[in-house]
N, C-alpha and C positions, 0 to 999 in steps of 0.2 A: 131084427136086422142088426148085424153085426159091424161093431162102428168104425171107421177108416179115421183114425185118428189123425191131424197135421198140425205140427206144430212149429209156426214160423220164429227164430230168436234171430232177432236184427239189434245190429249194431249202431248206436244212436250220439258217439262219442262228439266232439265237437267239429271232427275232420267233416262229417256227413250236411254239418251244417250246410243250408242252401240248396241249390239245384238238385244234390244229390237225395238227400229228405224227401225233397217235395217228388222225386220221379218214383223213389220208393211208396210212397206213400198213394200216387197216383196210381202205381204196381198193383199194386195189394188190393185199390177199388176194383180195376179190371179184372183180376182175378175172381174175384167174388160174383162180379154182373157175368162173367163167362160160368164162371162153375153152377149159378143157380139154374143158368137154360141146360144141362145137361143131366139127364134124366137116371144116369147111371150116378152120378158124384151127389146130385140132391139125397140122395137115398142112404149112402153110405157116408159124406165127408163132413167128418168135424175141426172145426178150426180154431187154433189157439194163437195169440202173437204174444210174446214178452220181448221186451224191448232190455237191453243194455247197455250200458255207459261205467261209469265208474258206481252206481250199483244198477240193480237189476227189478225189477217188475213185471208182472203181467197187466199187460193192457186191456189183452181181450181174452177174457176166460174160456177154456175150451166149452164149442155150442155148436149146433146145429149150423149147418150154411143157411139155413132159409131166415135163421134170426140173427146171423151175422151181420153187423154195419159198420162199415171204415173207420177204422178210428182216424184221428189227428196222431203225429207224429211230434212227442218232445223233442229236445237234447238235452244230455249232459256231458260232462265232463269224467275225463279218464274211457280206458280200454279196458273192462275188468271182465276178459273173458272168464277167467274163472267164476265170477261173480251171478254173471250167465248163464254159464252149465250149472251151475250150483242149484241156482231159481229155477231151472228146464227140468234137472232132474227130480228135484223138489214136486214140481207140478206130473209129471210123469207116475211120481208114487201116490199124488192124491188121487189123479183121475185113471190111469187106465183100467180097463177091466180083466183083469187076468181069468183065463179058464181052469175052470174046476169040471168036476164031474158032473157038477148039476147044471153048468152051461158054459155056452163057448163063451171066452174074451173079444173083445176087442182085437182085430186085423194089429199087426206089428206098426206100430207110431213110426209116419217119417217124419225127421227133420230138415228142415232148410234151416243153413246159418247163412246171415250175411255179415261178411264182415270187409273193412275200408282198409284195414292198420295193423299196427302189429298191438297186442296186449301189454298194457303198463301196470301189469302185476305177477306174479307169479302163479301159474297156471299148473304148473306138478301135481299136486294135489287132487286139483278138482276135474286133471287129461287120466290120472289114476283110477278115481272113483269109475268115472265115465266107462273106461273100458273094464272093470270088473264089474260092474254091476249093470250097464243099459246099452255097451255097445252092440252086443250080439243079440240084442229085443229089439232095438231101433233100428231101423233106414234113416242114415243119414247123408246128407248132402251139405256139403260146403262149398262158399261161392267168394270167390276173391272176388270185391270189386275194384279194377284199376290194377296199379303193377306194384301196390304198395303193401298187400295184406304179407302175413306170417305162413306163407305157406308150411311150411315144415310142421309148425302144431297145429297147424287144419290136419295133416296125414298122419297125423297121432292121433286122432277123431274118428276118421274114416277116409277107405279105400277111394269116395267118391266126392274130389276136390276139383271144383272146375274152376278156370280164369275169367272173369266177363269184364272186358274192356272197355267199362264205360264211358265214351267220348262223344256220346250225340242222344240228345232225345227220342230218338230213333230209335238205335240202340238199347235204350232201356225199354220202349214197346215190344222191341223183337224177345229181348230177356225173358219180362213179366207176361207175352206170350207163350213162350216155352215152360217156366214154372205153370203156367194153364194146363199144357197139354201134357205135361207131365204126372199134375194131377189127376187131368181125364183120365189118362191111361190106366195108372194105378191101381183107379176105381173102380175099372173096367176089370183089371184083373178080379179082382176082391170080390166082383160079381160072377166071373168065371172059376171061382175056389181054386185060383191060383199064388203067386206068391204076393202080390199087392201091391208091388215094389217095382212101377216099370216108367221109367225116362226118357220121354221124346225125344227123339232123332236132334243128337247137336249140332248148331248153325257151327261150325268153324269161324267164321266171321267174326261173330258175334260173344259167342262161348267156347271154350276148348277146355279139354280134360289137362289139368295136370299130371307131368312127367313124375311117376313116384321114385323113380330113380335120379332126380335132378336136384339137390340139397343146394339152399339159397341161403346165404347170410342173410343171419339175423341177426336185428337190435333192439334189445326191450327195453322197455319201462319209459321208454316214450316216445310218439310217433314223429319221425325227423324229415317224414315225408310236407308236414303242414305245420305252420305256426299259428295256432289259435290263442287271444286274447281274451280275456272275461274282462269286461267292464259294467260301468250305472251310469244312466242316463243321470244327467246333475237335474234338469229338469221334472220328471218324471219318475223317478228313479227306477226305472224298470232295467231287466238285464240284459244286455247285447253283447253281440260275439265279433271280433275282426278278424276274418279270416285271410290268411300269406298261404300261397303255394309255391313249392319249391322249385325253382329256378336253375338247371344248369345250364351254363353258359361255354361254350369253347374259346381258347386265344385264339388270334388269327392265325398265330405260327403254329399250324396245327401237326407238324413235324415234334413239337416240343411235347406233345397232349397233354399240356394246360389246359385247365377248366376254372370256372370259378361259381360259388354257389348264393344263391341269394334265394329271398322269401318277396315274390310281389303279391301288393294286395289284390284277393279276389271279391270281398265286398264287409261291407258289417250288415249283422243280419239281429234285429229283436230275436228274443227267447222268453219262454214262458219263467214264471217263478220254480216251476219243477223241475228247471233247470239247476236248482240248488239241490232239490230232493235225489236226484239221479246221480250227483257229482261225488266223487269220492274228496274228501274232505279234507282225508290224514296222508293225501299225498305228497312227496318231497316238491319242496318247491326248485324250478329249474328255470333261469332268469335268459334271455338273450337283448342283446345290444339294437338300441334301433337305426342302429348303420346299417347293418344285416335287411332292414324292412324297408323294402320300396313300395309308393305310393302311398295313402290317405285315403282313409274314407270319413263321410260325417255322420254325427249320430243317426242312425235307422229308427230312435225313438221321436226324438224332438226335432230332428234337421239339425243341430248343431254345427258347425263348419268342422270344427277339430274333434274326429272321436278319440284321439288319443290323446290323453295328458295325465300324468303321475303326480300323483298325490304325493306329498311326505307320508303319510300313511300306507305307502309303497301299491295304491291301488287305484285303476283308472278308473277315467270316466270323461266324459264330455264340454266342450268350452265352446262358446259360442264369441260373439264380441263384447261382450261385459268386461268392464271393469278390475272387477271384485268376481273370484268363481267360488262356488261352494261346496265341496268333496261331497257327495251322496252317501259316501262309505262313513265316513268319521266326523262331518261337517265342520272341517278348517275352511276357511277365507282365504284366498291366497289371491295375487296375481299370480303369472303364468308366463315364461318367454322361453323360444324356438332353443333346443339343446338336445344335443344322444345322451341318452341314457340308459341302465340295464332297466330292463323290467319283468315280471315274472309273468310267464306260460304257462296255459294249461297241457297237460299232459294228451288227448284225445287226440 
């Protein structure tokens, strides 16, 4: 039986942190409990997921659906799409099966990208490779989630770039429904020695095709849509993320179109240790004011009351009502009192 290969590469940067992770991640079970009751996809569909952030990995090596099980979803830090197609195509050359004389290949690999943001690296290179060497072998699929991805170098990828306007839990069931029946369909093709490659009916609601005639400004090298924080728990020392989502606000004199922009917090969220392994390391650092950041969160590891407090060692962590606090990062002693300051972001 000739194998229907899928290869999921999902974006795992620090913007995805929270709600977003966990619906993806909720996604990708459903898909799997739908794909195994269907008797055309068991037979033909293999499943691959590498994950991306400022570096890249395979999570779950391409395998059969009947021995496929969900993984857990990391985070790291950075957008290093290139770093993604890199690992995709990398794994593309170890596993598919190309036809010879003595037997058929492998069905043409599709891919689903997801991605949140724009890439905080430079992508030339590895949008190059891509379309001399695997874009006319693969089906691929790009999927903006939200109003924030790089549209433009999705359509440097492929013809088929859709928007999904993530705003409800709902929402993301209707989505990772459609990724379902998009794969049924496929397989159905693949059974019928057709082309493999076929897309369930889109919700407009829900998903919509991008305009390839519609060029959107772009800004790389780092995502200005969210302000993500890396800190250590002083307790604990484990790692957590404070996530700010961008804020635009209009003046009242809406004659004058004044606006003004700010980051309110959406929550701090714990993070695995591989959250250092996924991070790109040798990124420039890019510091912002915490006038700019409205609200507080407390540590998500210890309860802490203040997750935010800078080190002289220029790196955060957690304060609780003690005294005497002790840097997790560099272990200085310090007291601590209420002041703006810069402090450095991660890129994601």
């Amino acid at each position: 039986m000739r194998r229907l290969p899928i290869f999921f590469l999902i974006d795992i940067s620090e913007s995805m942190v929270g709600e977003q992770i966990q619906a993806v991640e909720d996604g990708i079970a459903n898909i799997i409990k739908a794909i195994k009751t269907d008797p055309y996809a068991i037979e033909t569909v293999w499943i691959s997921i590498i994950v991306f952030a400022g570096q890249a990995k395979t999570l779950v090596p391409l395998q059969e659906i009947v021995n496929f099980y969900p993984p857990k979803f990391p985070i790291g830090g950075g957008t290093s799409l290139s770093n993604g197609l890199g690992h995709l195509m990398f794994e593309l050359r170890k596993n598919i099966v190309q036809t010879t004389i003595e037997q058929k290949g492998d069905w043409k690999p599709i891919v689903f990208l997801f991605t949140d943001g724009v890439p905080t690296d430079n992508t030339g290179p590895a949008i190059s490779e891509w379309k001399k060497n695997w874009q006319s072998k693969c089906n691929m699929v790009a999927v903006s989630f939200g109003d924030e991805a790089d549209t433009n170098i999705l359509r440097e990828l492929t013809e088929n770039v859709l928007h999904f306007k993530n705003s409800t839990s709902e929402d993301y069931k209707k989505f990772f429904k459609w990724v379902t029946e998009s794969t049924k369909t496929s397989s159905i093709s693949v059974q019928s020695n057709q082309s493999g490659f076929e897309l369930a009916n889109l919700d407009g609601i829900v998903i919509s095709k991008i305009n390839p005639s519609i060029i959107t400004p772009t800004e790389h090298f780092v995502d200005s849509n969210f302000i993500v924080l890396a800190a250590k728990c002083q307790n604990t020392k484990r790692p957590y993320l404070l996530k700010y989502k961008k804020v635009i606000e209009f003046s009242e004199f809406r004659d004058l179109n004044l606006q003004t922009r700010s980051y309110r917090i959406v929550d701090g969220y714990q993070v695995d240790l591989s959250y250092y392994e996924l991070s790109d390391q040798n990124h420039n650092q890019i510091s912002v004011n915490t006038e700019e950041l409205e609200g507080a969160a407390a540590c998500p590891c210890c309860k802490n009351k203040y997750g935010l407090a800078l080190c002289q060692c220029q790196r955060i962590h957690c304060v609780g009502n003690e005294k005497v606090s002790t840097c997790p990062w560099c272990g200085i002693q310090g007291t601590y009192v209420e002041a703006n300051f810069d402090v450095n972001r991660t890129q994601g």
